[in-house]
Biopython code that builds the backbone (N, CA, C, O; Angstrom):
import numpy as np
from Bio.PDB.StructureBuilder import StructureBuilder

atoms = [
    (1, "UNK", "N", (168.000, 121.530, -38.896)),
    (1, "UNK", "CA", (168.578, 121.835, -40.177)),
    (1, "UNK", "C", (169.917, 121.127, -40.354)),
    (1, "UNK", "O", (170.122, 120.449, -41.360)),
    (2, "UNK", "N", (170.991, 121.298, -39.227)),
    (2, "UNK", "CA", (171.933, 120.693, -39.551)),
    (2, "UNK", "C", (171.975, 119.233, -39.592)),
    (2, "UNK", "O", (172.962, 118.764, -40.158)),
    (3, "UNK", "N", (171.182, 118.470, -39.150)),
    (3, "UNK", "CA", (171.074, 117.219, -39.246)),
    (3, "UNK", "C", (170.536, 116.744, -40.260)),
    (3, "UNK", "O", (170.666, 115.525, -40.372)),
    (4, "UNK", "N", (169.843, 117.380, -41.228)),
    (4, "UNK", "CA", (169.289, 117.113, -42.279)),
    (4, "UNK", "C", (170.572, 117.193, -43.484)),
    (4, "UNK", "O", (170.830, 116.322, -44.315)),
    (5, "UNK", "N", (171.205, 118.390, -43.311)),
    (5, "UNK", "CA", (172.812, 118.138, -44.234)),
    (5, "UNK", "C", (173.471, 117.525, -43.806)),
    (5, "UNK", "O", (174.483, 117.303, -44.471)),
    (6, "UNK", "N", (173.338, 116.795, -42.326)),
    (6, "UNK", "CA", (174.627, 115.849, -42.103)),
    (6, "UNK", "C", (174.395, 114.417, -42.907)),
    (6, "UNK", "O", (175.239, 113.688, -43.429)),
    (7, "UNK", "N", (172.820, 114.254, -42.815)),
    (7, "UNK", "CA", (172.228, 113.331, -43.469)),
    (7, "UNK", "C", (172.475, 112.457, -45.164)),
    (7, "UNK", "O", (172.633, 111.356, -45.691)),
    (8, "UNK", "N", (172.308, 114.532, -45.541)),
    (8, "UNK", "CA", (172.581, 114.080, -46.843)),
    (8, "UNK", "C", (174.118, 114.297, -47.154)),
    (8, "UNK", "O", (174.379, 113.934, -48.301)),
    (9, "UNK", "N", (175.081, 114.730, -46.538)),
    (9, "UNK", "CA", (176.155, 114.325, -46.917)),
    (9, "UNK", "C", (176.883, 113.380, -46.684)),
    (9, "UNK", "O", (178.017, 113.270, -47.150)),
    (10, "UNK", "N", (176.118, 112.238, -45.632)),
    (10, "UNK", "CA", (176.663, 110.632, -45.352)),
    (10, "UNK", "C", (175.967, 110.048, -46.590)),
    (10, "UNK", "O", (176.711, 109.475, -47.386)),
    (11, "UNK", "N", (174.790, 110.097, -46.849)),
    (11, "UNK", "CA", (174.036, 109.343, -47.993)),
    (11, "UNK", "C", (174.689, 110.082, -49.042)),
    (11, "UNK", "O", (175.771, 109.503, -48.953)),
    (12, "UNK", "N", (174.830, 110.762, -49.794)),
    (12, "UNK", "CA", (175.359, 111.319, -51.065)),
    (12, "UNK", "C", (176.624, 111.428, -51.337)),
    (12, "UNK", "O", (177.181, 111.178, -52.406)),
    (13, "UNK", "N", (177.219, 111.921, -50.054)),
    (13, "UNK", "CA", (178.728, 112.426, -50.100)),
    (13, "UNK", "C", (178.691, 114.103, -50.641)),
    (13, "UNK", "O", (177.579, 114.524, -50.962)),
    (14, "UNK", "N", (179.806, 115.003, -50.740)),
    (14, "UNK", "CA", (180.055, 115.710, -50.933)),
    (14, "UNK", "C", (180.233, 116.069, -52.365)),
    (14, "UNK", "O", (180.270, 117.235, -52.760)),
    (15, "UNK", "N", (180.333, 115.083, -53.084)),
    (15, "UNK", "CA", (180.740, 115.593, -54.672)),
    (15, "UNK", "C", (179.202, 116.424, -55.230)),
    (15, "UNK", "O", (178.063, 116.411, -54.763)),
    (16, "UNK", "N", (179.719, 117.013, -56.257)),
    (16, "UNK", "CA", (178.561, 117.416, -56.867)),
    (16, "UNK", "C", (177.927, 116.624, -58.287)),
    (16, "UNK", "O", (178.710, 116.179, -59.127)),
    (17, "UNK", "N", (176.673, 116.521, -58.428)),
    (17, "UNK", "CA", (176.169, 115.408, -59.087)),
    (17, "UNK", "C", (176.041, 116.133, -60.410)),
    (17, "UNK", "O", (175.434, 115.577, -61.325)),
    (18, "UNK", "N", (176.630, 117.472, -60.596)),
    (18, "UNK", "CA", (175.846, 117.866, -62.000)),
    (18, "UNK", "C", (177.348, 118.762, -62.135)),
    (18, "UNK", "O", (177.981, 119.278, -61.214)),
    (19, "UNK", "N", (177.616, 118.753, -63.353)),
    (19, "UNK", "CA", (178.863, 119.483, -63.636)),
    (19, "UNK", "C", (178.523, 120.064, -65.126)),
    (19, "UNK", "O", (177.636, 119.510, -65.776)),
    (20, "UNK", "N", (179.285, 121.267, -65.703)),
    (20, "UNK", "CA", (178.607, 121.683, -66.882)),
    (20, "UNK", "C", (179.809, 120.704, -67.998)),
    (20, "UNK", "O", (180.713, 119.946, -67.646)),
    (21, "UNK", "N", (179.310, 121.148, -69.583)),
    (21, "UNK", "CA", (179.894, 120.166, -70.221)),
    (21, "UNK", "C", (181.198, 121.128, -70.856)),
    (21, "UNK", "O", (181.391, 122.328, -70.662)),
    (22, "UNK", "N", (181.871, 120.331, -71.536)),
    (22, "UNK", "CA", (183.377, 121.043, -71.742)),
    (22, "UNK", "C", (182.914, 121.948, -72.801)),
    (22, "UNK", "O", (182.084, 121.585, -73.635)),
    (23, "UNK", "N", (183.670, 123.644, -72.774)),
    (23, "UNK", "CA", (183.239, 124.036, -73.665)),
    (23, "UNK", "C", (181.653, 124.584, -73.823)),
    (23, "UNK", "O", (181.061, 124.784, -74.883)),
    (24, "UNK", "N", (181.206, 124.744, -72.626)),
    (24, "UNK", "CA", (179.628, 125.148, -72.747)),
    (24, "UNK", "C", (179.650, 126.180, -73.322)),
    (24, "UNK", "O", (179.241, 126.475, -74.446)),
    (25, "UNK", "N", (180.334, 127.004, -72.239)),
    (25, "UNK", "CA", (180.244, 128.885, -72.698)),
    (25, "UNK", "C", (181.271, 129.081, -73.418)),
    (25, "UNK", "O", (181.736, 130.204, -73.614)),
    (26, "UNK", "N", (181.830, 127.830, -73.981)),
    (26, "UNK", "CA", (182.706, 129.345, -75.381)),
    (26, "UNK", "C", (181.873, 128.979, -76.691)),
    (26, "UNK", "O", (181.501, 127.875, -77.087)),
    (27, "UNK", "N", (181.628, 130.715, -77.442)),
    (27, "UNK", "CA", (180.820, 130.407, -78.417)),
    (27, "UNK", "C", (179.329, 130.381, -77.923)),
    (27, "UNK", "O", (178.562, 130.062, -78.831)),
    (28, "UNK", "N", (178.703, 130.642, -76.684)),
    (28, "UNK", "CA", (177.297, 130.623, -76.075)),
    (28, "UNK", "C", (177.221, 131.835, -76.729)),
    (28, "UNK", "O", (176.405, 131.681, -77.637)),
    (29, "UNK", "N", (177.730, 133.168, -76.736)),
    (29, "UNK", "CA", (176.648, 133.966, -77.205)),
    (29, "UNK", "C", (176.328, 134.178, -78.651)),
    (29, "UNK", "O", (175.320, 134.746, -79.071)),
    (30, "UNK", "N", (177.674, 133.459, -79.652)),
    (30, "UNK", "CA", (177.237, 133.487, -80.825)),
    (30, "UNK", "C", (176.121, 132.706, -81.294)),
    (30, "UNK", "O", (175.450, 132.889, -82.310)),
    (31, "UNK", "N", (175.988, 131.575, -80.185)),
    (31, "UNK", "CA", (174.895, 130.553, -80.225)),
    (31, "UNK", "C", (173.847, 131.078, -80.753)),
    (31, "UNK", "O", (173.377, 130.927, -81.880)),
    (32, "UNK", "N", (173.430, 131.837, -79.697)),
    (32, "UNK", "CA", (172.146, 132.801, -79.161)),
    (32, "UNK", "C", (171.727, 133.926, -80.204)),
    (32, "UNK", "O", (170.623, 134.223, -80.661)),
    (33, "UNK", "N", (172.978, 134.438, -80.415)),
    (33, "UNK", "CA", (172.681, 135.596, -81.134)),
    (33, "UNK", "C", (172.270, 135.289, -82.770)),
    (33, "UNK", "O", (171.849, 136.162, -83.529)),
    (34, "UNK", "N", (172.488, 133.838, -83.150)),
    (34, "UNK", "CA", (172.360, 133.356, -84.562)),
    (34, "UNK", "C", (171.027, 132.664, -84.497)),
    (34, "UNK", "O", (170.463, 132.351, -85.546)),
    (35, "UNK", "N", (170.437, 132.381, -83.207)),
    (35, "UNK", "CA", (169.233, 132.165, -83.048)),
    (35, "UNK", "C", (168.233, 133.019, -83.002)),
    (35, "UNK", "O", (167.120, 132.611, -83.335)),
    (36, "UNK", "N", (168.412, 134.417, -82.570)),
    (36, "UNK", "CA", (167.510, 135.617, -82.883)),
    (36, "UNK", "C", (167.339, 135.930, -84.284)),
    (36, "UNK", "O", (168.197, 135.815, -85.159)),
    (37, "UNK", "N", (165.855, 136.438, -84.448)),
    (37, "UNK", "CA", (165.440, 136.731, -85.425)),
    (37, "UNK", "C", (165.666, 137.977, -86.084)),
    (37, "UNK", "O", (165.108, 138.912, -85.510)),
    (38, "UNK", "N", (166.591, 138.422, -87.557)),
    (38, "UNK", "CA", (167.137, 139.323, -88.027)),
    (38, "UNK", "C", (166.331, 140.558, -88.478)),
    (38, "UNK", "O", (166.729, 141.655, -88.871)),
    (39, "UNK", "N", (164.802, 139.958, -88.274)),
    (39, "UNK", "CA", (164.153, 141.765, -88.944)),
    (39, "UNK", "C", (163.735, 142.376, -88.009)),
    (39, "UNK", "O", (163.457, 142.020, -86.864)),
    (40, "UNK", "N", (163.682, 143.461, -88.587)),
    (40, "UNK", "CA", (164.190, 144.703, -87.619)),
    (40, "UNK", "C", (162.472, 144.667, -87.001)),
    (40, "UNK", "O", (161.654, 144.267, -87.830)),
    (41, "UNK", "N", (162.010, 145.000, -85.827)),
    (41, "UNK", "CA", (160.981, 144.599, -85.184)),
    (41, "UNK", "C", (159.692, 145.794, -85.493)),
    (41, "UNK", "O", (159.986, 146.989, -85.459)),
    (42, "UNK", "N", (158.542, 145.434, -85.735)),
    (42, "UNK", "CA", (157.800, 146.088, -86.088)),
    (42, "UNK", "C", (156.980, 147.122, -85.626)),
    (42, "UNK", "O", (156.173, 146.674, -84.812)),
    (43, "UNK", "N", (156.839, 148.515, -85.845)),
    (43, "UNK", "CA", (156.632, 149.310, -84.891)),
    (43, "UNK", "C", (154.927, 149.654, -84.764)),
    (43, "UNK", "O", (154.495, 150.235, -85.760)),
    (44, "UNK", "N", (153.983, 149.394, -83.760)),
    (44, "UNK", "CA", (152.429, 148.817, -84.042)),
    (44, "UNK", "C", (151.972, 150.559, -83.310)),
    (44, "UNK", "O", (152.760, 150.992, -82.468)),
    (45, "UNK", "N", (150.974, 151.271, -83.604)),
    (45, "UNK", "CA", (150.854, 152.234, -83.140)),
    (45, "UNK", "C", (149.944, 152.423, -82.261)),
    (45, "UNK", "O", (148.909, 151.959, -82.740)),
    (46, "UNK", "N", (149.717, 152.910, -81.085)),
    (46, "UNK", "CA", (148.899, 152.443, -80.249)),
    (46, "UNK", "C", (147.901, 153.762, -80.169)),
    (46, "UNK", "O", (148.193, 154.893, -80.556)),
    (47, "UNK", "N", (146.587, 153.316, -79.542)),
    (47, "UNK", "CA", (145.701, 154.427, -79.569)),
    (47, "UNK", "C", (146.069, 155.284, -78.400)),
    (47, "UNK", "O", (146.123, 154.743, -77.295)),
    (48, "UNK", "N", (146.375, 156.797, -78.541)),
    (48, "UNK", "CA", (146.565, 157.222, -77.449)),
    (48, "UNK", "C", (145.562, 156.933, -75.969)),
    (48, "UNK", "O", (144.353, 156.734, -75.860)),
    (49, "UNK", "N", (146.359, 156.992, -75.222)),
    (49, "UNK", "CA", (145.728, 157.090, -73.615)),
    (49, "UNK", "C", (144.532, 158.013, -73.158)),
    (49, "UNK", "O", (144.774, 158.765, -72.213)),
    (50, "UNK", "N", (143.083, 158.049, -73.799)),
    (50, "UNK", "CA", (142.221, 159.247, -73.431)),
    (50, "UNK", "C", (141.868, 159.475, -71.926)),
    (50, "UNK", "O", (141.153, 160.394, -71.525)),
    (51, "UNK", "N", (142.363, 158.675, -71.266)),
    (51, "UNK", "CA", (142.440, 158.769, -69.623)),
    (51, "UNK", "C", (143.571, 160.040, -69.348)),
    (51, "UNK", "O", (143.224, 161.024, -68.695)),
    (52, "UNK", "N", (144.764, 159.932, -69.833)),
    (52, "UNK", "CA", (145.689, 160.794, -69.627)),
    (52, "UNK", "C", (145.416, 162.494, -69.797)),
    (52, "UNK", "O", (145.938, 163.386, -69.128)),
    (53, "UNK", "N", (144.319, 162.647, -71.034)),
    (53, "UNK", "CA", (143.925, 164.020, -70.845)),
    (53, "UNK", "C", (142.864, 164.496, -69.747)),
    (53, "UNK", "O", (142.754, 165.563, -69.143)),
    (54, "UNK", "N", (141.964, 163.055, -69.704)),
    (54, "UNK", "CA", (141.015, 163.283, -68.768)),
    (54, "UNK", "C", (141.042, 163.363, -67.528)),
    (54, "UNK", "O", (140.103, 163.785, -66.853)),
    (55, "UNK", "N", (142.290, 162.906, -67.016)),
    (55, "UNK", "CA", (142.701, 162.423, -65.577)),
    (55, "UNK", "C", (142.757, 163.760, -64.939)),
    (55, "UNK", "O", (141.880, 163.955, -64.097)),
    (56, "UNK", "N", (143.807, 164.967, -65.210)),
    (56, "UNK", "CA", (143.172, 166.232, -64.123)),
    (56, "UNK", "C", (142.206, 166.865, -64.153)),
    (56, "UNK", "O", (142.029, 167.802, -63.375)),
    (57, "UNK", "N", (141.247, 166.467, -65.163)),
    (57, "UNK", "CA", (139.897, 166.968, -64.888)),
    (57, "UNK", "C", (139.143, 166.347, -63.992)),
    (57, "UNK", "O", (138.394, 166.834, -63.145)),
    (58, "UNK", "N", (139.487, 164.804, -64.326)),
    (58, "UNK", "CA", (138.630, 164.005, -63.209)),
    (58, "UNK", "C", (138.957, 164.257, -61.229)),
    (58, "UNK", "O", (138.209, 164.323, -60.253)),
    (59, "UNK", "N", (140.448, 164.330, -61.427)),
    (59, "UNK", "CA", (140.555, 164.759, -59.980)),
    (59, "UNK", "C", (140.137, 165.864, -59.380)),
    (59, "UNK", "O", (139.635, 166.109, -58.283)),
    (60, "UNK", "N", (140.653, 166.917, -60.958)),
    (60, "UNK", "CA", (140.045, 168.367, -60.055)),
    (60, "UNK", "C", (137.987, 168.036, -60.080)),
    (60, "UNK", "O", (137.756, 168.687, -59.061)),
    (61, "UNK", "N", (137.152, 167.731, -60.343)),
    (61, "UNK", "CA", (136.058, 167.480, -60.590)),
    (61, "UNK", "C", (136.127, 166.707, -58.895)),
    (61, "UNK", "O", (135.731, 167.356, -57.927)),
    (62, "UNK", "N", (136.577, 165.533, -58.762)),
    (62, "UNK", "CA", (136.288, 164.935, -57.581)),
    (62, "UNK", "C", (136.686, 165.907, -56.212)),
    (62, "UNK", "O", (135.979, 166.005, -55.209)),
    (63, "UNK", "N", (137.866, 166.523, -56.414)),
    (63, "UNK", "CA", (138.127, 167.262, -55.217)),
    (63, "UNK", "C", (137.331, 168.180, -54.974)),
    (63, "UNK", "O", (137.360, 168.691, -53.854)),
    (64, "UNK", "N", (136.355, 168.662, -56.012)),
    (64, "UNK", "CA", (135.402, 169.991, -55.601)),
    (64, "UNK", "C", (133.930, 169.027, -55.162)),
    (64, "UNK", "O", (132.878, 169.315, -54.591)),
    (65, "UNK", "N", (134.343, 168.106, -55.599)),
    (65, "UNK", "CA", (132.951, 167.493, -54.868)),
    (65, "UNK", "C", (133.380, 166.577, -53.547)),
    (65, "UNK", "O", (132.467, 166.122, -52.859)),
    (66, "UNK", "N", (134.420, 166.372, -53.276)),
    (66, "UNK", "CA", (134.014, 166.198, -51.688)),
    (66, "UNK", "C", (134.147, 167.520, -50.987)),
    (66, "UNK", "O", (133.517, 167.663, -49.938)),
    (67, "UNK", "N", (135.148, 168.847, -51.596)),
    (67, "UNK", "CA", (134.835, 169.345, -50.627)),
    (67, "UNK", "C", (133.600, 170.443, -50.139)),
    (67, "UNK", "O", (133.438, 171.090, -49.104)),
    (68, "UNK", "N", (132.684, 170.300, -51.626)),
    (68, "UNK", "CA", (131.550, 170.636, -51.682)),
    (68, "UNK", "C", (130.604, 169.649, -50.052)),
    (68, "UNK", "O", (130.041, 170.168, -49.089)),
    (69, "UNK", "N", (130.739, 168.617, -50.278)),
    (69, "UNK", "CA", (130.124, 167.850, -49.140)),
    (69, "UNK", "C", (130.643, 168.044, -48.152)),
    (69, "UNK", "O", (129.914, 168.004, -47.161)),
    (70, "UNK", "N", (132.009, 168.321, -47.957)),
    (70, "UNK", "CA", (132.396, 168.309, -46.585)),
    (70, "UNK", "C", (131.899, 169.900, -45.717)),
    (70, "UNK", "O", (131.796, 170.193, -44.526)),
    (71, "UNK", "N", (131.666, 170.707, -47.077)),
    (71, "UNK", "CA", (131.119, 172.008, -46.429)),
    (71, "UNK", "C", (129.559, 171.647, -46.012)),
    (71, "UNK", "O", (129.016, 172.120, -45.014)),
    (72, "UNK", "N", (128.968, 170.796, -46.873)),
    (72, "UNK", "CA", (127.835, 170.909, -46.491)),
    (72, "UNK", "C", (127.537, 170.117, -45.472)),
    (72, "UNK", "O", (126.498, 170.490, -44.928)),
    (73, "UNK", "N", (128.073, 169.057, -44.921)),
    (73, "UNK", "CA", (128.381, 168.379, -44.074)),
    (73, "UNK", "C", (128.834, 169.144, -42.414)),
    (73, "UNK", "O", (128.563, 168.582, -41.353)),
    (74, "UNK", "N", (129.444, 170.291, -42.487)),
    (74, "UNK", "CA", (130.096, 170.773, -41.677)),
    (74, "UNK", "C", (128.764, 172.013, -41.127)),
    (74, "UNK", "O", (128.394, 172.241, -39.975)),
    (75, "UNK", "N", (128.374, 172.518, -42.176)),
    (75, "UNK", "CA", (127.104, 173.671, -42.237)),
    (75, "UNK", "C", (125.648, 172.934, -41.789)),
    (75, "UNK", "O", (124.665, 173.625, -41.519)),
    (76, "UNK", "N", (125.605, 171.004, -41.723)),
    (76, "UNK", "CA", (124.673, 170.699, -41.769)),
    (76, "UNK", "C", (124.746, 170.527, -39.961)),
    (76, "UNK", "O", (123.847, 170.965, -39.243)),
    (77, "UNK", "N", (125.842, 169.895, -39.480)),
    (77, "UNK", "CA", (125.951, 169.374, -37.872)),
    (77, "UNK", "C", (126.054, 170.713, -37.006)),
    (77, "UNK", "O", (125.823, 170.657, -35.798)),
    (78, "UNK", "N", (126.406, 171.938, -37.633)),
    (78, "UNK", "CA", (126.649, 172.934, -36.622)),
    (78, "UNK", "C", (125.133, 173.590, -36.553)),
    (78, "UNK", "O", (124.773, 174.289, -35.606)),
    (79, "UNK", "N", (124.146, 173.214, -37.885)),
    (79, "UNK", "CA", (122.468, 173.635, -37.790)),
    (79, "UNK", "C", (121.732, 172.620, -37.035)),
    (79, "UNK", "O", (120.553, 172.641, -36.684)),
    (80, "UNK", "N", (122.516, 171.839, -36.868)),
    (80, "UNK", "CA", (121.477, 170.553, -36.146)),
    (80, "UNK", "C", (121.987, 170.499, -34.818)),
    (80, "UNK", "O", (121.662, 169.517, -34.150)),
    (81, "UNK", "N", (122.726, 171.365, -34.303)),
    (81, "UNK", "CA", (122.949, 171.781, -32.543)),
    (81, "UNK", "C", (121.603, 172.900, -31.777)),
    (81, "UNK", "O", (121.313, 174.087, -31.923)),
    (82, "UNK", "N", (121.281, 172.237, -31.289)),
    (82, "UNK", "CA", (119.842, 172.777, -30.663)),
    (82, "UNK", "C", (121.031, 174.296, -30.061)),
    (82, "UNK", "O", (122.221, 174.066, -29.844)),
    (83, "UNK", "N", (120.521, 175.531, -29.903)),
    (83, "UNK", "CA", (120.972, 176.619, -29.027)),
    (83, "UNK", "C", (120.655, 176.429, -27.528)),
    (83, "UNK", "O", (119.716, 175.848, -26.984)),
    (84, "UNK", "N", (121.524, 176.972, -27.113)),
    (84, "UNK", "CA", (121.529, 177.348, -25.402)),
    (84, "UNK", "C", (120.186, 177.220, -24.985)),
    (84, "UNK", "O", (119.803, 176.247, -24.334)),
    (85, "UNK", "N", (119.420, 178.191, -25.340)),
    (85, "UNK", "CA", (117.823, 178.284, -24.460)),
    (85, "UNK", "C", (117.449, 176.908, -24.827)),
    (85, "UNK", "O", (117.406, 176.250, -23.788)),
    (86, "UNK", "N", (117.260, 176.434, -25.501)),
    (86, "UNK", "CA", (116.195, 175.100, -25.620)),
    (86, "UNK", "C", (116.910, 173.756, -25.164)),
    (86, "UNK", "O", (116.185, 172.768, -25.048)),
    (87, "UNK", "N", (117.962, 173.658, -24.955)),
    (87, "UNK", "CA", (118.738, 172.849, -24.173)),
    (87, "UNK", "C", (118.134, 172.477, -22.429)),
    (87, "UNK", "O", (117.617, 171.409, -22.103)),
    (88, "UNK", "N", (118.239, 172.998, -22.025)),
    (88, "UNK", "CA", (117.378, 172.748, -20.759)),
    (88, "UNK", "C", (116.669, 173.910, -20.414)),
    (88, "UNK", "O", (116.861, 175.077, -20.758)),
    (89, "UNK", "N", (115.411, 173.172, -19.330)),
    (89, "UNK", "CA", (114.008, 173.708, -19.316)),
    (89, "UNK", "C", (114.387, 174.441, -17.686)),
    (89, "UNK", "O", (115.124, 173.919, -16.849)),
    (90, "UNK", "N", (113.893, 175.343, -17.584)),
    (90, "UNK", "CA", (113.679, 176.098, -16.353)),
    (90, "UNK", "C", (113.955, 175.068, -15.167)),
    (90, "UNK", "O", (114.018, 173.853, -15.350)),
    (91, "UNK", "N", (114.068, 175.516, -14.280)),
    (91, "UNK", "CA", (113.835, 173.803, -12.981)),
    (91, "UNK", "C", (112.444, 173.829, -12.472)),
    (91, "UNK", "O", (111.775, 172.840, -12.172)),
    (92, "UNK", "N", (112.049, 175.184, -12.404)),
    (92, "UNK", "CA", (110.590, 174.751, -11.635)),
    (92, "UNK", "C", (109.359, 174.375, -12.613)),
    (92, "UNK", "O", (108.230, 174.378, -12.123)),
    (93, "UNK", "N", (109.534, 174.050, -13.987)),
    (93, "UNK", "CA", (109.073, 173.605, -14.684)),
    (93, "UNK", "C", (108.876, 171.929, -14.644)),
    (93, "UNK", "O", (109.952, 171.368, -14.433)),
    (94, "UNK", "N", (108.271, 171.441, -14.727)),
    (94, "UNK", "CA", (108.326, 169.628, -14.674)),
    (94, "UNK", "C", (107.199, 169.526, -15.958)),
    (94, "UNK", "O", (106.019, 169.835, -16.125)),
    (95, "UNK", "N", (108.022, 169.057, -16.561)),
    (95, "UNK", "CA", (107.289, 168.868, -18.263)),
    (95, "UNK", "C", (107.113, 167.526, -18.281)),
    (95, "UNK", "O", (108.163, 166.986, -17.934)),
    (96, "UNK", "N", (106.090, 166.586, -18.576)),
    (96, "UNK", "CA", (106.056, 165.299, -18.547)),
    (96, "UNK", "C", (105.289, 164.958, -19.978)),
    (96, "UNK", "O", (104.548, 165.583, -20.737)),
    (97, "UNK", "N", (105.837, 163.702, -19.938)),
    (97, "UNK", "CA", (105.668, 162.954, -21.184)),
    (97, "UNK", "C", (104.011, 162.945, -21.822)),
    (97, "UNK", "O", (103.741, 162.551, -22.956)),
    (98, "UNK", "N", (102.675, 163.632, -20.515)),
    (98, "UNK", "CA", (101.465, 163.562, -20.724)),
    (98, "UNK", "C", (101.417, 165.101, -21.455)),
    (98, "UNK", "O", (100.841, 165.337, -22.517)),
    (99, "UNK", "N", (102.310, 166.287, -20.461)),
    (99, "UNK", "CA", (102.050, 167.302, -21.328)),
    (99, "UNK", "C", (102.626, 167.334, -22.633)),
    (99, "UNK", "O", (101.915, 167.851, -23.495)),
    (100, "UNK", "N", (104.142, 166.750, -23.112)),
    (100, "UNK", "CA", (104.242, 166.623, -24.543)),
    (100, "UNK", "C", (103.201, 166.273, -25.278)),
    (100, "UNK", "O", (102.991, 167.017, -26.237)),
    (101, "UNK", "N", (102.253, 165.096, -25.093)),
    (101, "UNK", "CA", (101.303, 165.119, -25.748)),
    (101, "UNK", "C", (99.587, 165.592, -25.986)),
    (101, "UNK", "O", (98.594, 165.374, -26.679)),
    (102, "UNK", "N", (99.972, 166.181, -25.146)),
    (102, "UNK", "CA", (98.874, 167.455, -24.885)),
    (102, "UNK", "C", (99.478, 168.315, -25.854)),
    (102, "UNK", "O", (98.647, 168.584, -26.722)),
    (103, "UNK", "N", (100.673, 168.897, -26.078)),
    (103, "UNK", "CA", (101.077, 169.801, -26.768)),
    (103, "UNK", "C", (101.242, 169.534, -28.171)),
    (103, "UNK", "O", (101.530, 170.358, -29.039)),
    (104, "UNK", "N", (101.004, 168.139, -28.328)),
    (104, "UNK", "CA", (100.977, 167.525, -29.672)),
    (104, "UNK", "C", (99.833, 167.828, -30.560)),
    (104, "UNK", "O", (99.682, 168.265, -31.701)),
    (105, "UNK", "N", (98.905, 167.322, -29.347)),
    (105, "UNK", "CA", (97.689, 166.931, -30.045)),
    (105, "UNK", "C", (96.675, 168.088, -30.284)),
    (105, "UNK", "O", (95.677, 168.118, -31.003)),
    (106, "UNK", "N", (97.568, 169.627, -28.961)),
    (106, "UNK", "CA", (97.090, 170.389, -28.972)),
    (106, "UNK", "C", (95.764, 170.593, -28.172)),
    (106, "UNK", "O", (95.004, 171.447, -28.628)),
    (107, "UNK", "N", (95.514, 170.161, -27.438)),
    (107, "UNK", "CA", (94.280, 169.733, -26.599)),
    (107, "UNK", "C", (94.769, 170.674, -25.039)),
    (107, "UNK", "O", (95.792, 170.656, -24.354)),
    (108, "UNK", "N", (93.401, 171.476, -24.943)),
    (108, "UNK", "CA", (93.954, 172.465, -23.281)),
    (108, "UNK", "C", (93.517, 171.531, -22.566)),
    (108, "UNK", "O", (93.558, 170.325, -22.810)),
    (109, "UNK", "N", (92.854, 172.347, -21.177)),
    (109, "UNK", "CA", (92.479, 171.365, -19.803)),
    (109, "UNK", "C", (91.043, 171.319, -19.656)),
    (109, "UNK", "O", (90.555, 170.772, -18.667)),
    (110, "UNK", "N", (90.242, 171.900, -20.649)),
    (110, "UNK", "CA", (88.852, 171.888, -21.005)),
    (110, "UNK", "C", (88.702, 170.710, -21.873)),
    (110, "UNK", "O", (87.861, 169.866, -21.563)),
    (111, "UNK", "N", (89.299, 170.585, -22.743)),
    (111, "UNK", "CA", (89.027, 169.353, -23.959)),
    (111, "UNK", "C", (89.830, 167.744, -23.234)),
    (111, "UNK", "O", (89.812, 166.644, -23.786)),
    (112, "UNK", "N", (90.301, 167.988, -22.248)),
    (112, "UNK", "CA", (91.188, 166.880, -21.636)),
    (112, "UNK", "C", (89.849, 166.564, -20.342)),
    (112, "UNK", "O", (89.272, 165.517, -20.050)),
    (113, "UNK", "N", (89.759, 167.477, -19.984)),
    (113, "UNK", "CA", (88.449, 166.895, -18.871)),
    (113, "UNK", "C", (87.289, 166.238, -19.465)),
    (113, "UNK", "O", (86.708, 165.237, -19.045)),
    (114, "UNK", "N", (86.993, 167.049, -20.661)),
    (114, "UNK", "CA", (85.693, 166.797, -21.585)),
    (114, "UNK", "C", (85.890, 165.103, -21.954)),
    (114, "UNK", "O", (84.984, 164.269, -21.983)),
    (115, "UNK", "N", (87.396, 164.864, -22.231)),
    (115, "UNK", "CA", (87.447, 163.612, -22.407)),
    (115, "UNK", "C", (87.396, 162.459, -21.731)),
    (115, "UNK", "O", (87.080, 161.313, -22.049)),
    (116, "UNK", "N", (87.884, 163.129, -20.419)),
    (116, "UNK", "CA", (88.129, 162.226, -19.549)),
    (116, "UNK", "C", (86.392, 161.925, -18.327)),
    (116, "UNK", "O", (86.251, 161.264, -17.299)),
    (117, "UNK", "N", (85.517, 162.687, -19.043)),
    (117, "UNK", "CA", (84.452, 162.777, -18.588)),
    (117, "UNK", "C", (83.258, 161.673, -19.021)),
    (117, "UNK", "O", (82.251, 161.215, -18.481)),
    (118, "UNK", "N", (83.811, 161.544, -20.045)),
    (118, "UNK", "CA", (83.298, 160.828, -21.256)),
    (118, "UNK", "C", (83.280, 159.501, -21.020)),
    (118, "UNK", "O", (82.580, 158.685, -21.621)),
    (119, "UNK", "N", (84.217, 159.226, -19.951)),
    (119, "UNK", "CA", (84.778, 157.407, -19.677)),
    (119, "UNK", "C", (84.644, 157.293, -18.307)),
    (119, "UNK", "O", (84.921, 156.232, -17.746)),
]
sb = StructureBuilder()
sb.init_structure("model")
sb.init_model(0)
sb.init_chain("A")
sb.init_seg("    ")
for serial, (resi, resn, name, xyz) in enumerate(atoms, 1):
    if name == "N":
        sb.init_residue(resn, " ", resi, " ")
    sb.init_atom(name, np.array(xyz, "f"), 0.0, 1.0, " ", f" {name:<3s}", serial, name[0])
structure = sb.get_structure()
């Protein structure tokens, strides 16, 4: 950085290249003010804001519906927790993936032989 202003103040020098002109600012604001336009500004009427009446209805409306969901949400994961007993099976039980589908299909050890007799 500093070598870049040392730069330009060997190439340029120090003076300043822009100076204002004599007399700028006296009389600037009468300038200005004789340049504004004298009628009085026109007053346009706007349609009221129908969001503004609607707006605490809309929030109160949204807040009862999430927390409508969040109840049902909350009532839905604590019904979808299996209870204690069905959580695990006895130990001397050994349930296998053949009797699940025995229990599916509903088939005892008569209709399972019958089948297996068959082949």
């Amino acid at each position: 950085m500093d070598k870049d202003i040392e730069y330009l103040e060997k190439t340029i020098g120090k003076a300043q290249p822009f100076k204002v002109p004599e007399g700028y600012f006296e009389g600037l604001g009468e300038q200005i003010m004789a340049k504004l336009p004298t009628e009085d500004a026109r007053v346009i009427a706007l349609r009221p804001d129908k969001w503004r009446i609607y707006r605490p209805l809309a929030i109160a409306a949204a807040s009862v519906a999430v927390a409508i969901f969040s109840v049902g949400m909350y009532l839905r994961s604590s019904d979808s927790q299996p209870s204690e007993k069905f959580t695990q099976l006895p130990a001397s039980t050994s349930y296998s993936a053949f009797d699940q589908a025995a229990d599916y299909t509903m088939l005892d050890n008569e209709d399972m032989y019958a089948y297996l007799a068959d082949y």
